[in-house]
C-alpha positions as CSV (number, residue, x, y, z in Angstrom):
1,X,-16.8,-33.0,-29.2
2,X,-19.5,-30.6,-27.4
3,X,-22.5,-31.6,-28.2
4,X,-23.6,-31.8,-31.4
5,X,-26.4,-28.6,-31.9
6,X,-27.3,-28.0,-36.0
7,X,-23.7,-27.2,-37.6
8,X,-25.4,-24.8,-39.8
9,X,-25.1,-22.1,-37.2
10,X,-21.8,-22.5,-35.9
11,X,-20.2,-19.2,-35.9
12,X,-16.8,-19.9,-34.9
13,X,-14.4,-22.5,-32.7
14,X,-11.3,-22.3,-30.8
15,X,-9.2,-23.3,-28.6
16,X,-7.4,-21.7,-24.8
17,X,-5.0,-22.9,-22.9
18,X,-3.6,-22.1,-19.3
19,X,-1.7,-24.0,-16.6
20,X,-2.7,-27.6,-17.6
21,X,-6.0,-26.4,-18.5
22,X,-7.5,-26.5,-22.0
23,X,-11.1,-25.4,-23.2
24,X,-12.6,-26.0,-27.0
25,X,-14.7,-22.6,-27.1
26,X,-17.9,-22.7,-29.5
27,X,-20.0,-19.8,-30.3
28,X,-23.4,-20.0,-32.2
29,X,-25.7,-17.8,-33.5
30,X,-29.0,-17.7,-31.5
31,X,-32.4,-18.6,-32.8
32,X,-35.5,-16.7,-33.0
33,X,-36.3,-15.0,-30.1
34,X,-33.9,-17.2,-27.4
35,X,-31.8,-15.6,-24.8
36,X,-27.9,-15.5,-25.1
37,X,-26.6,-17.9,-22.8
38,X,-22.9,-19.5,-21.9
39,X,-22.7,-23.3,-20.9
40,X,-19.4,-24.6,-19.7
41,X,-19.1,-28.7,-19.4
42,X,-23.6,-28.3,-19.9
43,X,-23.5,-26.3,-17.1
44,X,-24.9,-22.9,-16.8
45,X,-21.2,-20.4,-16.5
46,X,-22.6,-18.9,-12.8
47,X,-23.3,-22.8,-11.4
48,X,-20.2,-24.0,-12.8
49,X,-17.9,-21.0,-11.6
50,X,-19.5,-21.6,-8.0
51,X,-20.8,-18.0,-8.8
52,X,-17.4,-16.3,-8.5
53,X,-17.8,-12.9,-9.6
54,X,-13.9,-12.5,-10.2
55,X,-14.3,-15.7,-12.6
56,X,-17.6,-14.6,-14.3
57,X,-15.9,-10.6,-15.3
58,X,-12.9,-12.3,-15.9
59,X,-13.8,-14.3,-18.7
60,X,-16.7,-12.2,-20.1
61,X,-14.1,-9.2,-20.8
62,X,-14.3,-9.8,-24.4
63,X,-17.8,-9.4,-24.6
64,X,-18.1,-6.6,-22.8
65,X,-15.5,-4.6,-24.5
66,X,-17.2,-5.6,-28.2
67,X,-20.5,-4.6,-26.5
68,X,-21.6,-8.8,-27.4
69,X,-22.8,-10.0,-24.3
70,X,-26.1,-10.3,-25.5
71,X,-26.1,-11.9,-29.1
72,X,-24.5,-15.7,-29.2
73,X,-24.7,-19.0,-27.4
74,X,-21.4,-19.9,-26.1
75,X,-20.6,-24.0,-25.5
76,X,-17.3,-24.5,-23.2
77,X,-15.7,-28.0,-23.0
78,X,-13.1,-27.7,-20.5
79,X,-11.0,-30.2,-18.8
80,X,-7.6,-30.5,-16.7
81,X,-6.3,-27.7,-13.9
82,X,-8.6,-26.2,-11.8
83,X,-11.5,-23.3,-11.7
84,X,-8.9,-20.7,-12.0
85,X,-6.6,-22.2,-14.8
86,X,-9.9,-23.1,-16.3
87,X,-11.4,-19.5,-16.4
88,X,-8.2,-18.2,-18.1
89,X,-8.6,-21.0,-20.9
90,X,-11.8,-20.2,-21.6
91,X,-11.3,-16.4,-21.7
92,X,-8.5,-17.0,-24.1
93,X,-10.8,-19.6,-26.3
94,X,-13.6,-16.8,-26.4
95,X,-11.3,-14.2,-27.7
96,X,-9.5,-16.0,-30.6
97,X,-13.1,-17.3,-31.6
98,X,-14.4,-13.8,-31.9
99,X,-11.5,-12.7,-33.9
100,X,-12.6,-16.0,-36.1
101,X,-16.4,-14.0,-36.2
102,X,-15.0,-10.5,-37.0
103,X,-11.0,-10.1,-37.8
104,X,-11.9,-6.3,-36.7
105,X,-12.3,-7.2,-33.2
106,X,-8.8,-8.8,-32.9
107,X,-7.1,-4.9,-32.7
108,X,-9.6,-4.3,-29.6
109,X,-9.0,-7.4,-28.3
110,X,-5.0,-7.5,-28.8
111,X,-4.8,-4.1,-26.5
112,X,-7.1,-5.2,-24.0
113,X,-4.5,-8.2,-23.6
114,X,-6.7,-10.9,-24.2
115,X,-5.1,-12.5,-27.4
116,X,-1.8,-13.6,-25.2
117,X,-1.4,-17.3,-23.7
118,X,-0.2,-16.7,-20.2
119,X,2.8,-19.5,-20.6
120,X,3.5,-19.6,-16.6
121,X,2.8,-23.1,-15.1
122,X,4.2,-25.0,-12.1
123,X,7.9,-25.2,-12.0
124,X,8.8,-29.3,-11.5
125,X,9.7,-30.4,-8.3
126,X,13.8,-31.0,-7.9
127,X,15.2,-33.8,-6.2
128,X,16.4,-33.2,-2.3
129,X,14.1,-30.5,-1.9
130,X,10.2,-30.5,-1.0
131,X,8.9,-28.9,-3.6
132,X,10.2,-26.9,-6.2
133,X,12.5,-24.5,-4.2
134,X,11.6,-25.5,-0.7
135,X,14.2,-26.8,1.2
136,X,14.4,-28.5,4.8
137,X,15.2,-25.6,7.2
138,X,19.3,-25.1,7.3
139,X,21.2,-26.1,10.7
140,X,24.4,-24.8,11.3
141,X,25.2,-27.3,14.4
């Protein structure tokens, strides 16, 4: 899995989905006296998100509406889609693992809308046309 930091103070996993994205979402409880920080693939969140402010308050709702930003490590695994599909995955994962931490967030949470998988994803490519619905341009002579 992620790697493997002292079980004893894992606080809660889970896992988001989006598009073809999926992220496993750890959060620990910090040590004495160590800043709260978020890696994603063992890469600081701003590096990997390219520093994408839309990315970074996207998936750091949660936290900010439970006034949390400031008291867990957060470990991302992430793999498949892209930076965008990715982002919603994770912001998914970090919202069912702090329902996990404290069932009283999940009521917060649920309104805010971050407890629903967004089920859209690419509509599959149909034979005779280009892509999904585009067609080759129609000629009447």
């Amino acid at each position: 899995m992620v790697s493997d930091i002292v079980d004893k103070k894992l606080l809660a996993l889970a896992i988001g989905r989006r598009k073809q994205a999926v992220a496993i979402v750890q959060i620990y409880s910090l040590e004495n006296n160590k800043p709260s920080e978020i890696l994603i693939n063992n890469v600081i969140a701003d590096v990997f998100l390219q520093f994408n402010s839309v990315y970074l308050n996207s998936f750091q709702t949660s936290l900010t509406l439970l006034n949390l930003s400031k008291n867990f490590k957060i470990v991302v695994k992430t793999r498949g889609g892209g930076l965008s599909g990715q982002t919603g995955a994770i912001k998914l994962g970090l919202a069912r693992a702090l329902c996990k931490i404290d069932p009283s967030h999940r009521t917060i949470l649920k309104l805010a809308g971050l407890l629903t998988r967004d089920s859209r994803s690419v509509e599959r490519k149909k034979y005779g046309l280009k892509k999904a619905r585009k067609a080759s341009q129609y000629s009447k002579r």
